[in-house]
C-alpha positions as semicolon CSV with decimal commas, in nm:
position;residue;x (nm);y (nm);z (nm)
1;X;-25,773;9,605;20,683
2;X;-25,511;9,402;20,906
3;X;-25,520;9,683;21,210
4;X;-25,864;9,519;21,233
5;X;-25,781;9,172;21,204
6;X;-25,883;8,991;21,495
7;X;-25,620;8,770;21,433
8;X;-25,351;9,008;21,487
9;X;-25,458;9,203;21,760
10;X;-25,230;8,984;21,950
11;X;-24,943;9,052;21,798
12;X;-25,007;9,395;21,738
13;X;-25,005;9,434;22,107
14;X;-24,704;9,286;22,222
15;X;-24,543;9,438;21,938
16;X;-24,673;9,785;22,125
17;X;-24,582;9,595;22,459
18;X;-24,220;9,490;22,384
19;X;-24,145;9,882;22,166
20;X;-24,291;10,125;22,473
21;X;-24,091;9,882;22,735
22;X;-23,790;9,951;22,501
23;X;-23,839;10,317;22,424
24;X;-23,895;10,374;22,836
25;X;-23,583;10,191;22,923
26;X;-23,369;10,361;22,647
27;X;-23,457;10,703;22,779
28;X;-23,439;10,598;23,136
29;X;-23,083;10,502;23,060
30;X;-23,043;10,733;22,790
31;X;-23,201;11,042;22,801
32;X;-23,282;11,111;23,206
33;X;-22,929;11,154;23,279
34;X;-22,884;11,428;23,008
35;X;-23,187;11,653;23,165
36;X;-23,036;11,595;23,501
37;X;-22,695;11,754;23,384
38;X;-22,853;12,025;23,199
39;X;-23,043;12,120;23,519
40;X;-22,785;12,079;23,743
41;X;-22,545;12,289;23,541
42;X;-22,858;12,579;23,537
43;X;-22,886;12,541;23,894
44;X;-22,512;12,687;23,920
45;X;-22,525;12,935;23,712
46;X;-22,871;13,089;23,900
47;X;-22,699;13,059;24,215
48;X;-22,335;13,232;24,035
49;X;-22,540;13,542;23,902
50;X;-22,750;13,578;24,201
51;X;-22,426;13,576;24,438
52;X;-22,320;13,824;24,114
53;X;-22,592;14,053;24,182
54;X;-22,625;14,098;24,531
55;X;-22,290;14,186;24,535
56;X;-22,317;14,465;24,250
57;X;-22,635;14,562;24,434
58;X;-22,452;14,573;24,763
59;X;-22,162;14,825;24,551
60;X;-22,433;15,048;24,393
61;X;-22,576;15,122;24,749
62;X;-22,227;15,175;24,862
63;X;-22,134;15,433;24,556
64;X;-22,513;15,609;24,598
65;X;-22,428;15,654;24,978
66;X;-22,103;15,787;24,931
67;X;-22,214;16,025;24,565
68;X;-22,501;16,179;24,786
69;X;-22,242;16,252;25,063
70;X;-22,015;16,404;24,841
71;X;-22,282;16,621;24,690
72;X;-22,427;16,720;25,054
73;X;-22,074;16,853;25,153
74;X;-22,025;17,030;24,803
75;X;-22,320;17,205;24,884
């Protein structure tokens, strides 16, 4: 079997050498940048709906303050 060649082995590992030094550099260059967008652009929207929320949070307090007065002075 030529995996088991002696013979080989050589070449068989700088063929592995010279295709993982290629595939690492390709997604250094390649693929890194994507992931850093992608998180970048998540980042952003977190920090949108959580300035969204507190805010809607913040009217909901306002509205339940202002209902329960309403209903005390009905009363």
């Amino acid at each position: 079997m030529p995996q088991f060649d002696l013979l080989s082995t050589g070449a068989q590992i700088f063929g592995l050498l010279l295709f993982f030094s290629l595939f690492y550099v390709f997604h250094i260059q390649e693929s890194m940048p994507l992931f850093v967008e992608t998180k970048k652009c998540r980042s952003k929207k977190v920090v949108k709906n959580t300035i969204e929320l507190t805010t809607i949070d913040k009217n909901l307090d306002i509205l339940k303050n202002r209902s329960g007065d309403i209903i005390v002075k009905f009363l």
